[in-house]
N, CA, C and O atoms as CSV, one atom per row, in Angstrom:
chain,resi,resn,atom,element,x,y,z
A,1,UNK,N,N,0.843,-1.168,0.000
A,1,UNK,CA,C,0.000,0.000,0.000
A,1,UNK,C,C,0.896,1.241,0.000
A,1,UNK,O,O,1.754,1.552,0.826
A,2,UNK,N,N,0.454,1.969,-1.260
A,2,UNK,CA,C,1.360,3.741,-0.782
A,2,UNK,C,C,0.923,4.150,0.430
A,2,UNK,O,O,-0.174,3.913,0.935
A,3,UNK,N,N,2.203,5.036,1.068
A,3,UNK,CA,C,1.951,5.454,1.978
A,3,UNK,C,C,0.981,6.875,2.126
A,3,UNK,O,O,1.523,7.809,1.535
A,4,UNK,N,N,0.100,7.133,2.564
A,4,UNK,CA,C,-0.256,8.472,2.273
A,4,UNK,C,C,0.434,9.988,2.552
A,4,UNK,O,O,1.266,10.462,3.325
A,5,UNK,N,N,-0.522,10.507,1.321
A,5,UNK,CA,C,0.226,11.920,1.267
A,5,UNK,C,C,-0.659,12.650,2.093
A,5,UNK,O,O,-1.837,12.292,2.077
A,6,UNK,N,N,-0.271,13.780,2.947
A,6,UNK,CA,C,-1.060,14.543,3.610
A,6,UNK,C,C,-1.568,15.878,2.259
A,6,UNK,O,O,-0.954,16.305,1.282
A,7,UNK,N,N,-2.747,16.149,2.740
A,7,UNK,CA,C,-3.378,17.194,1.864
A,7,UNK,C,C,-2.417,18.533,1.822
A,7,UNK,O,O,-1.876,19.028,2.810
A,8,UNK,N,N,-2.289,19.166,0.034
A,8,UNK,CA,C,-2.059,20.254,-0.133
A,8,UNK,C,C,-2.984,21.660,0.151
A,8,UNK,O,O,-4.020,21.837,-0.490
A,9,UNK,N,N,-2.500,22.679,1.207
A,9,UNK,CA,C,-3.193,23.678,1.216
A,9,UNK,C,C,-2.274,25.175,0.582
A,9,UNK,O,O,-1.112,25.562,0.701
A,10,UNK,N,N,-3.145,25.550,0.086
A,10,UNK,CA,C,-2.357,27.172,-0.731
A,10,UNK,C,C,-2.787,27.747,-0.112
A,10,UNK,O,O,-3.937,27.380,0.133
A,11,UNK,N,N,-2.201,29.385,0.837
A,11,UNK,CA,C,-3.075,30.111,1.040
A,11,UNK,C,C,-2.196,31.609,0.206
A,11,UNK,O,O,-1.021,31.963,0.114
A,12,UNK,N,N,-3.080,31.973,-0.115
A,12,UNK,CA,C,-3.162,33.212,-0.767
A,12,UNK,C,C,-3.303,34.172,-0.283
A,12,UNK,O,O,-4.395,34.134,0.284
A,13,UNK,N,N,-2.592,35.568,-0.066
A,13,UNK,CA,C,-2.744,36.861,0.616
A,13,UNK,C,C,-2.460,37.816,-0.678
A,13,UNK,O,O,-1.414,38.323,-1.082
A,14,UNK,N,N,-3.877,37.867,-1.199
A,14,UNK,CA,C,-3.663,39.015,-2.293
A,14,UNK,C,C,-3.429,40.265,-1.585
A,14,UNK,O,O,-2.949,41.155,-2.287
A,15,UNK,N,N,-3.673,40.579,-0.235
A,15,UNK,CA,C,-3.777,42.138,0.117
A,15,UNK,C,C,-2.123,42.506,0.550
A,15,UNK,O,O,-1.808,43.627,0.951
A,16,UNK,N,N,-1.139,41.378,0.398
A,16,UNK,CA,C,0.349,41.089,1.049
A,16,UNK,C,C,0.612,41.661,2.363
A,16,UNK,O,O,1.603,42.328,2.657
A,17,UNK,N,N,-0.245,41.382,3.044
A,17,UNK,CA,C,-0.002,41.838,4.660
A,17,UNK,C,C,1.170,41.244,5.231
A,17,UNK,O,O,1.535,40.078,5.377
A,18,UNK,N,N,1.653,42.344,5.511
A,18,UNK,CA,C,2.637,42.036,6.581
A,18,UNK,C,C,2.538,40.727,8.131
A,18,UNK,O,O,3.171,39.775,8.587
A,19,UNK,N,N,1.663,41.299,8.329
A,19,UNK,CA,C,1.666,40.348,9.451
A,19,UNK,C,C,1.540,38.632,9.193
A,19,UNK,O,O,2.093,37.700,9.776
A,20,UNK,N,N,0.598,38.659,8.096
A,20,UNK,CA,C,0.451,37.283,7.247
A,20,UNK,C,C,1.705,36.613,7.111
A,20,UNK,O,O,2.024,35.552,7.646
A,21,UNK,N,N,2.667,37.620,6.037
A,21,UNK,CA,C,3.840,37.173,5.155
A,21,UNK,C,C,4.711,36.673,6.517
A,21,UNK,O,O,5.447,35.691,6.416
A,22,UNK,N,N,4.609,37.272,7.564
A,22,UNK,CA,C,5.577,37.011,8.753
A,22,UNK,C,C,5.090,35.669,9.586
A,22,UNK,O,O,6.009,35.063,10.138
A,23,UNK,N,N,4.007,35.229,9.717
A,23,UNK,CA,C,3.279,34.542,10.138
A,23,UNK,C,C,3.598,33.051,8.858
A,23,UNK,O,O,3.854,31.889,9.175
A,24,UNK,N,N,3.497,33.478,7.780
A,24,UNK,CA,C,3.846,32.402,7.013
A,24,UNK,C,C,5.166,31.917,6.819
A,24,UNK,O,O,5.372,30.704,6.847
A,25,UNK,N,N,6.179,32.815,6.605
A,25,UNK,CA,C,8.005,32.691,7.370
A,25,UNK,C,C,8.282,31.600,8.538
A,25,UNK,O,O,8.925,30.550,8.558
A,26,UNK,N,N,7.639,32.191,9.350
A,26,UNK,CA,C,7.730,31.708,10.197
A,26,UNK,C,C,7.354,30.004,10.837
A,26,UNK,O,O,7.763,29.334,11.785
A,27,UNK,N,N,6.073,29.742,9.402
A,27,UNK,CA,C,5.735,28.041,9.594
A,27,UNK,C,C,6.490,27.586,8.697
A,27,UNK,O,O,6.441,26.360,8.596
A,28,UNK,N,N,7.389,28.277,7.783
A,28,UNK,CA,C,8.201,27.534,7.152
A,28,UNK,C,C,8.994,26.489,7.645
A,28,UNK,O,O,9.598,26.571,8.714
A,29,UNK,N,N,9.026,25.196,6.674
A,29,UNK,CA,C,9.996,24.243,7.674
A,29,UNK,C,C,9.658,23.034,6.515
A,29,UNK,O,O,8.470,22.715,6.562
A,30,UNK,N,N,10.169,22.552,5.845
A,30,UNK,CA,C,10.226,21.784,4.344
A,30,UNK,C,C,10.352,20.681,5.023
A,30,UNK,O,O,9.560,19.888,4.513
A,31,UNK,N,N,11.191,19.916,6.346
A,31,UNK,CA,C,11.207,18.965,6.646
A,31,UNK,C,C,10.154,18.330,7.534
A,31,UNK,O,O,10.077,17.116,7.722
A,32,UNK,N,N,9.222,19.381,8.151
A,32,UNK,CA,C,7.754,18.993,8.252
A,32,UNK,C,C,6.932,19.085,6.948
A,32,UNK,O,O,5.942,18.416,7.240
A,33,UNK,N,N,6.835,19.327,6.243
A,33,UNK,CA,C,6.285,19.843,5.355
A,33,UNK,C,C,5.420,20.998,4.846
A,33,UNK,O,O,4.359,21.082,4.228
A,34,UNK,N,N,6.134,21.682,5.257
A,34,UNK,CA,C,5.310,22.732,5.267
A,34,UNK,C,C,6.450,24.138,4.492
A,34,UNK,O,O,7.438,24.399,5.178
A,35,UNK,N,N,6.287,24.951,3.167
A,35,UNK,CA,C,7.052,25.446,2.598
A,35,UNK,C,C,6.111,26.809,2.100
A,35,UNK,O,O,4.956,26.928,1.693
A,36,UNK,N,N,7.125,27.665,2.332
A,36,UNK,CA,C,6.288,29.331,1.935
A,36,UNK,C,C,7.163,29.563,1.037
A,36,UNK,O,O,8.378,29.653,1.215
A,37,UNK,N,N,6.543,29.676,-0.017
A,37,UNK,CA,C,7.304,30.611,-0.952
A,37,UNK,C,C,7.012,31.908,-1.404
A,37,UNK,O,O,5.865,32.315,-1.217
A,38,UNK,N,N,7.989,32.777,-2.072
A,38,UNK,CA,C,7.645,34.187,-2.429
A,38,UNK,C,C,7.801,33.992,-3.994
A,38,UNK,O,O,8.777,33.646,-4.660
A,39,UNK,N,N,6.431,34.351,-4.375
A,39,UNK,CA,C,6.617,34.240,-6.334
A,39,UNK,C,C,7.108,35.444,-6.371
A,39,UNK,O,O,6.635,36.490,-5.927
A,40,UNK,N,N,8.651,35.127,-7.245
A,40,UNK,CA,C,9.175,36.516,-8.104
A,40,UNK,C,C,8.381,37.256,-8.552
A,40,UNK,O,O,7.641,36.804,-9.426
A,41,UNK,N,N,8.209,38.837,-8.081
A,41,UNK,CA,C,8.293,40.160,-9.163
A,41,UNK,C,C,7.466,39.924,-10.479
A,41,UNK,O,O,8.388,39.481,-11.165
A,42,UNK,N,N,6.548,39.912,-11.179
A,42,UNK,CA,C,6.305,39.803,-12.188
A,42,UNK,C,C,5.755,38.242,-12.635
A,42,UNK,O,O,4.904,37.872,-13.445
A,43,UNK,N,N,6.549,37.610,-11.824
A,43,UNK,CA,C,6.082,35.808,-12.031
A,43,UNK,C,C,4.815,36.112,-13.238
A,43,UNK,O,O,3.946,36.983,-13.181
A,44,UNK,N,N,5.077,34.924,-14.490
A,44,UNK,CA,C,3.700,34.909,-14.733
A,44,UNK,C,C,3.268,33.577,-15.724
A,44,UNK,O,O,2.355,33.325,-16.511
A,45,UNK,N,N,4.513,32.865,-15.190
A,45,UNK,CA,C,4.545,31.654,-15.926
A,45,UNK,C,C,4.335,30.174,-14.998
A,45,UNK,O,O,4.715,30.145,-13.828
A,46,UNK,N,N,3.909,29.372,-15.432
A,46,UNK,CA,C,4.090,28.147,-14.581
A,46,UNK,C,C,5.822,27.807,-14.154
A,46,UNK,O,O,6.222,27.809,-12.990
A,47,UNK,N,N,6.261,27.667,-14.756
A,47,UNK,CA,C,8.252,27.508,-15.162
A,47,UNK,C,C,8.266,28.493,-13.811
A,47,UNK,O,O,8.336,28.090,-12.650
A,48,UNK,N,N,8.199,29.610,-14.163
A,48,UNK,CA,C,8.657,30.690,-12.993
A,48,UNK,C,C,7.845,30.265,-11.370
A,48,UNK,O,O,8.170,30.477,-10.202
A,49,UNK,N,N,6.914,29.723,-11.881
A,49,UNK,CA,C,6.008,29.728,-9.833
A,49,UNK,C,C,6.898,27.866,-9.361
A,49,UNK,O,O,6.991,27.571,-8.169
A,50,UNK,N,N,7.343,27.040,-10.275
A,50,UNK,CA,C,8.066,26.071,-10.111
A,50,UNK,C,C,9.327,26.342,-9.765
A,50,UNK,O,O,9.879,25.507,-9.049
A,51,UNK,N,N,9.973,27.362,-10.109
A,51,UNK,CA,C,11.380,27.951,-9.848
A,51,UNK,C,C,11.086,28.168,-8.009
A,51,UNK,O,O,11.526,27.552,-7.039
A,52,UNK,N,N,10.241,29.216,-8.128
A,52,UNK,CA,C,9.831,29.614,-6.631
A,52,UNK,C,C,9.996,28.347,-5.785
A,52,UNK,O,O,10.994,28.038,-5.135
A,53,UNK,N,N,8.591,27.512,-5.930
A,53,UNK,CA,C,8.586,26.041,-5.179
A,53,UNK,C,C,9.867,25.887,-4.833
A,53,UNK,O,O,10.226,26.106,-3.676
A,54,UNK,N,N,10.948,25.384,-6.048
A,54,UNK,CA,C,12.521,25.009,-5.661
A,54,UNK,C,C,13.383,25.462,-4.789
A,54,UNK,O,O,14.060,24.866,-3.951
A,55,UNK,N,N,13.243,27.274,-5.231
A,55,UNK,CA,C,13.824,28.094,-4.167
A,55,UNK,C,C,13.668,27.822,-2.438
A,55,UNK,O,O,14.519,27.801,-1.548
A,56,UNK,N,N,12.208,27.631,-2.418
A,56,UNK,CA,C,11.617,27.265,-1.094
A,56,UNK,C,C,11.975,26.320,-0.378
A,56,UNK,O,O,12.041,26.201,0.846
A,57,UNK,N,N,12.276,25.437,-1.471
A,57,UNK,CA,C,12.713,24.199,-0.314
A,57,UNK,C,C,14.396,23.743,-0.881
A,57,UNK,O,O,14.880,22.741,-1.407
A,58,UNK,N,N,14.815,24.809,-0.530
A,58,UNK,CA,C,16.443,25.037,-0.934
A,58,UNK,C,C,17.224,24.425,-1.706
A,58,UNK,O,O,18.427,24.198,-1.575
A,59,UNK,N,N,16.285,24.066,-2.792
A,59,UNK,CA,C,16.942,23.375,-4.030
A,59,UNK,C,C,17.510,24.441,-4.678
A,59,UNK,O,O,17.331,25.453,-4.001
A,60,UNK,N,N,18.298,24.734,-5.991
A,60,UNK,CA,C,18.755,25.227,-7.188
A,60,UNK,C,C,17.616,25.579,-8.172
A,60,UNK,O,O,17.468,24.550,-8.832
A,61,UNK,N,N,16.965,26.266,-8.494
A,61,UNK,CA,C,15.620,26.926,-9.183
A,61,UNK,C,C,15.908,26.452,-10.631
A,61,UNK,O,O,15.005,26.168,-11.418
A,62,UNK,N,N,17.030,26.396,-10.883
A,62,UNK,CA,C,17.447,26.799,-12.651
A,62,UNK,C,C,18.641,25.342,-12.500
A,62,UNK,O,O,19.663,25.351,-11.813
A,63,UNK,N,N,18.141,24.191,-13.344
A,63,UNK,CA,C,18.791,22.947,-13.579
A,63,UNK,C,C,19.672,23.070,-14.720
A,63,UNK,O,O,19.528,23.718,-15.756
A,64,UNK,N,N,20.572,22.353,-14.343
A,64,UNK,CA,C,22.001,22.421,-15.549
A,64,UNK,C,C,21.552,21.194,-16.725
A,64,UNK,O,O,20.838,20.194,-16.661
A,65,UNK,N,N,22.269,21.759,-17.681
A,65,UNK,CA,C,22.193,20.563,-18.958
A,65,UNK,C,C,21.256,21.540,-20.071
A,65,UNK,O,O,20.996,22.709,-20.354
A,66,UNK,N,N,21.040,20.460,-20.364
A,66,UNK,CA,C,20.321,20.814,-21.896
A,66,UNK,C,C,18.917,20.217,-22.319
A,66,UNK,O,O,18.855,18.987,-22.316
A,67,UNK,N,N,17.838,20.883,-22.664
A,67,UNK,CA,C,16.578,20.263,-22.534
A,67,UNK,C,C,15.714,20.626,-23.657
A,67,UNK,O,O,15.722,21.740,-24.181
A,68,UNK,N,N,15.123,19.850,-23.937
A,68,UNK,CA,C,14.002,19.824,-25.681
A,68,UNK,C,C,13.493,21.188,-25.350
A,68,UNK,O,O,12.997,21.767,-24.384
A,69,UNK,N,N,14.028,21.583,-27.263
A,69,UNK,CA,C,13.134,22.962,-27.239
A,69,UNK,C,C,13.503,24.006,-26.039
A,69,UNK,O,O,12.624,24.822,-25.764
A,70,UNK,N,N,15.109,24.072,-25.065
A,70,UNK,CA,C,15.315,24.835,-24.443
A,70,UNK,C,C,14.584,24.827,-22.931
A,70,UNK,O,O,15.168,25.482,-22.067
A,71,UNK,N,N,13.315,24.112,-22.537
A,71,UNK,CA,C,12.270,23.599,-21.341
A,71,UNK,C,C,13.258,23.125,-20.362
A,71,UNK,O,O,13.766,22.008,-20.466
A,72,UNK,N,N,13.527,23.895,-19.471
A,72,UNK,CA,C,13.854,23.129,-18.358
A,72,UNK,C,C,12.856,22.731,-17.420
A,72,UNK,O,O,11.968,23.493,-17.040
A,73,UNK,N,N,13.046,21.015,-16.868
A,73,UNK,CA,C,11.779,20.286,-16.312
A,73,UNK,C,C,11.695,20.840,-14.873
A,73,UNK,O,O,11.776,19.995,-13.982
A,74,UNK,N,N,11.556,22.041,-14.536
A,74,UNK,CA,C,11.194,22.733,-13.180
A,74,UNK,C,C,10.352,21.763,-12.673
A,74,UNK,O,O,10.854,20.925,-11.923
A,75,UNK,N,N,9.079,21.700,-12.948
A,75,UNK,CA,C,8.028,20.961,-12.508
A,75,UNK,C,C,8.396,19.537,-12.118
A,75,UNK,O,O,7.736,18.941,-11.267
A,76,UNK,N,N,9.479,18.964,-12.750
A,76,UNK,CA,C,9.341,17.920,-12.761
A,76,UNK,C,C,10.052,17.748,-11.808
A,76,UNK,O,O,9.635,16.889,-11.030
A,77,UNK,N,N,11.272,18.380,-11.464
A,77,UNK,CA,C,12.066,18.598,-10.196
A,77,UNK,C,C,11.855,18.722,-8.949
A,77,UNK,O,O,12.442,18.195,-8.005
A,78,UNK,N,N,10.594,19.772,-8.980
A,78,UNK,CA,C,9.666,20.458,-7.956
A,78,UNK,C,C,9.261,19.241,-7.336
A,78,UNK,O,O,9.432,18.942,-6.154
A,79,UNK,N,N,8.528,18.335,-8.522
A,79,UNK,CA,C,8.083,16.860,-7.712
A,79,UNK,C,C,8.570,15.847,-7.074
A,79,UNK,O,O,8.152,15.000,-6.285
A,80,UNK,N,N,9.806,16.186,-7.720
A,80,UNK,CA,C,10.030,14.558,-7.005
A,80,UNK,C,C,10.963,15.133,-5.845
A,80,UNK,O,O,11.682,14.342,-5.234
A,81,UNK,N,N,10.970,16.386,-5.551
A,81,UNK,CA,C,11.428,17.034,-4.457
A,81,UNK,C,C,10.378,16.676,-3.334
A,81,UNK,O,O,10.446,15.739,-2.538
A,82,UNK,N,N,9.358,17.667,-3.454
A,82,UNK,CA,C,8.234,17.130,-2.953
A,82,UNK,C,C,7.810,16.130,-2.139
A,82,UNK,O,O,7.820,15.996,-0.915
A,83,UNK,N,N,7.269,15.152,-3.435
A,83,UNK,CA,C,7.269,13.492,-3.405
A,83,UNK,C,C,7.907,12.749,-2.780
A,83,UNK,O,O,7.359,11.973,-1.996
A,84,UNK,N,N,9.195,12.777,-2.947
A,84,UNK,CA,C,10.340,11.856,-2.837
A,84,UNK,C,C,10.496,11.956,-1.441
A,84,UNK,O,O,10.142,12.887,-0.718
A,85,UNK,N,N,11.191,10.664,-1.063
A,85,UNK,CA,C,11.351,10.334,0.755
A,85,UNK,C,C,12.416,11.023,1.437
A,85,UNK,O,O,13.595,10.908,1.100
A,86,UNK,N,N,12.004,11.760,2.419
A,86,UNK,CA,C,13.032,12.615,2.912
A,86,UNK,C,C,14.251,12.315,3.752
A,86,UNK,O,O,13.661,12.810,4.712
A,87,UNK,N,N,15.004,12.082,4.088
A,87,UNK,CA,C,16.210,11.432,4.297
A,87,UNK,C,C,15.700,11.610,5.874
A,87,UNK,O,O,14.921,12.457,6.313
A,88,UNK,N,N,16.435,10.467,6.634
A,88,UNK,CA,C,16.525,10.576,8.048
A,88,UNK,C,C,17.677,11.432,8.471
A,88,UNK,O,O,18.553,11.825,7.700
A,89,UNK,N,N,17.607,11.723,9.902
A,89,UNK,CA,C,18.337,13.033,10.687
A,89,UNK,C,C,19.307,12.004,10.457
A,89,UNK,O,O,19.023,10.841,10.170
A,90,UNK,N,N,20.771,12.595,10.627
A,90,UNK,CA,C,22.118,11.534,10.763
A,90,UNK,C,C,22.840,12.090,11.350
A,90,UNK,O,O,23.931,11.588,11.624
């Protein structure tokens, strides 16, 4: 049996309150699971809000090599970041 995934929640602060943005900083913590990110300035692409994700959970945003049609697989990175089993404390 897969193990289960706990539910994704987004929360959104279109009004960018301060107290929010500080409040959300602050539950940051990727190894509970729980990750705040800040979408770049202008963001207005999927590629770019996947960069963010990466940033967040202190990966490298922008992958090396070479990829069809120039596409780097952000998304695909993002996931199996995500996804993937998180290493024990050592």
């Amino acid at each position: 049996m897969p193990p289960s995934v706990p539910p994704v929640a987004v929360v959104i602060d279109p009004g960018d309150d301060a107290i929010h943005t500080h409040t959300a900083l602050a539950a940051h913590h990727p190894p509970s699971g729980r990750a705040t990110l800040h979408p770049g300035p202008g963001t207005t692409s999927e590629t770019g809000l996947a960069h963010d994700v990466l940033a967040a959970l202190g990966k490298p945003p922008l992958l090396p090599g070479r990829f069809p049609a120039g596409r780097q697989p952000a998304w695909e990175a993002a996931t199996a970041w995500i996804t993937g089993p998180c290493p024990s404390p050592g």
